[in-house]
N, C-alpha and C positions, 0 to 999 in steps of 0.2 A: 282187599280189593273187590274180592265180589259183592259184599256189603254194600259199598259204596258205588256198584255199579247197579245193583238192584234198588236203591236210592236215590238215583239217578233215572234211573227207566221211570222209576214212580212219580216224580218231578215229573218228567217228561211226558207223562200221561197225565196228570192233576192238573196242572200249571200251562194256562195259556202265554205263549211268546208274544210279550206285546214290545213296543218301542218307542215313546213319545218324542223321539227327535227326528222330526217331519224334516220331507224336503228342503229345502233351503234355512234350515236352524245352521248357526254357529255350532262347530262341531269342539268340546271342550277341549282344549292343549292338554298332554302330559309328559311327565316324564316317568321311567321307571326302570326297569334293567328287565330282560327278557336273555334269549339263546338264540343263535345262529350255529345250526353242527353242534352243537354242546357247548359252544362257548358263548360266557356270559357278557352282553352286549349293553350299552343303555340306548333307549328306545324314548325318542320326544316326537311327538305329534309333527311340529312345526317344522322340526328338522327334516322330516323324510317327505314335507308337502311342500319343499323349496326343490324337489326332484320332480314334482309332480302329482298326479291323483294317487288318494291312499284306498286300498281296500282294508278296512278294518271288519275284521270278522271273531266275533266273541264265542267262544264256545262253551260248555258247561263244564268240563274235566277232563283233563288230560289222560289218555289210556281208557277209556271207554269205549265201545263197539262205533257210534255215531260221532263222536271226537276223531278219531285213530283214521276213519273212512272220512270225514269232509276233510281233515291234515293233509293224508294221501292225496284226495281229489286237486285240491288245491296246490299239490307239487307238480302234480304231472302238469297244471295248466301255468306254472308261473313263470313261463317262457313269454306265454301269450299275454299274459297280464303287462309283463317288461317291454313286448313288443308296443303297446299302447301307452304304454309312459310311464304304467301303474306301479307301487309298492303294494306287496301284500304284507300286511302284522295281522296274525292270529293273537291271539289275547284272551286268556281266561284269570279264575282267582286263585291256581292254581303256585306254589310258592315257585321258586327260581331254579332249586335243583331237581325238581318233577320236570320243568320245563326244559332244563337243558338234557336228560334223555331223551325227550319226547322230541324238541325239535330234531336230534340225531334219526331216530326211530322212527318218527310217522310225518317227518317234513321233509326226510329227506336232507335236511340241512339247507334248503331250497330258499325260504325265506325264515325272517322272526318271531316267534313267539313269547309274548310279553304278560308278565304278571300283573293283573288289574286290582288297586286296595279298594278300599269303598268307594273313594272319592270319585275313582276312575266309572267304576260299576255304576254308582248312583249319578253322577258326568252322563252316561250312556244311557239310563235306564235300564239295563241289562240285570239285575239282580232278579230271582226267581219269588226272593222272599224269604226261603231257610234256609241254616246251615244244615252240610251232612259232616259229621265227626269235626266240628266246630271250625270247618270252612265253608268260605262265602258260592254258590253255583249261581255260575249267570244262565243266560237263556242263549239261543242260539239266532244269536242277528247278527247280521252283514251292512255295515255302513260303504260307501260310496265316498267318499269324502274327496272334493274338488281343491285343486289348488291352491282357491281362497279361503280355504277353511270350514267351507258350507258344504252342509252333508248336500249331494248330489241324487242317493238312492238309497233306501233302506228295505233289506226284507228280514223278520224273522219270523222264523217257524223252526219248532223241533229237532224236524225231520231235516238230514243235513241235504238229501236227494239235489236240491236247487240252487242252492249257495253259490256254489260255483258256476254256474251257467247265468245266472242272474247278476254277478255281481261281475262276470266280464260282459256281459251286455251293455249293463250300465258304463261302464268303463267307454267300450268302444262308441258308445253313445256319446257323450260326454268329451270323449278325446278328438271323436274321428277315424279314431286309427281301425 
């Protein structure tokens, strides 16, 4: 695990976070299986933006320093995110039984977090470019994604510090609420 967290930091310093799915792009549909509390859920794009705006937020690895801290951030606010209409799904490339600890452990059980294959990753633009111990790390972006399926607001960067404050901005933007 520390390997893979000092392989990560180093990503994290080489590798700029970029995202080419600009404001108003079609946001690609999925389906895939993710955790709630530990329990294994399936998770489709379409279905959770028949509720409303989706915050999608990619992260690079489950149980990392800067993973573990935007997970947290993002529980303590997903009252507020609910108050505005919003779904949060965290989402990395992380397999299903990593995730359903981790949703336990650093979501709090709060919201979803959903395993991304390539299709999902390369969908997003999120992929960093290498595997570390022959899985896929994405980069750290926050999508916005409105009702109609159009990304609404995108930010990514690294550093998880903003995620969460930006991406209910956009929200209350976006909703009103």
């Amino acid at each position: 695990m520390r390997r893979l967290l000092a392989a990560v930091t180093a990503l994290t310093l080489a590798a700029p976070a970029t995202a080419t799915l600009a404001p108003g792009a079609k946001a690609p549909d999925f389906s895939t299986r993710g955790a709630i509390a530990g329990k294994v859920v399936p998770v489709r794009l379409s279905e959770q933006l028949k509720r409303g705006p989706v915050v999608l937020y990619f992260f690079p690895a489950a149980f990392t320093g800067g993973c573990n801290a935007e997970a947290r951030a993002f529980a303590e606010k997903v009252d507020a995110f609910r108050a505005a209409g919003a779904t949060v799904i965290g989402m990395s490339a992380d397999n299903v039984p990593d995730l359903q600890r981790f949703s336990s452990s650093e979501c709090a059980g709060k919201f979803a977090v959903a395993s991304a294959g390539p299709k999902v990753v390369a969908g997003y633009d999120v992929a960093l470019g290498r595997e570390i111990k022959g899985r896929q790390v994405t980069s750290r972006t926050s999508y916005v994604i409105a009702r109609d399926g159009r990304i609404a607001s995108v930010w990514s960067d690294m550093n998880p510090a903003e995620h969460v404050t930006r991406s209910l901005a956009a929200v209350h933007q976006l909703t009103g609420h």
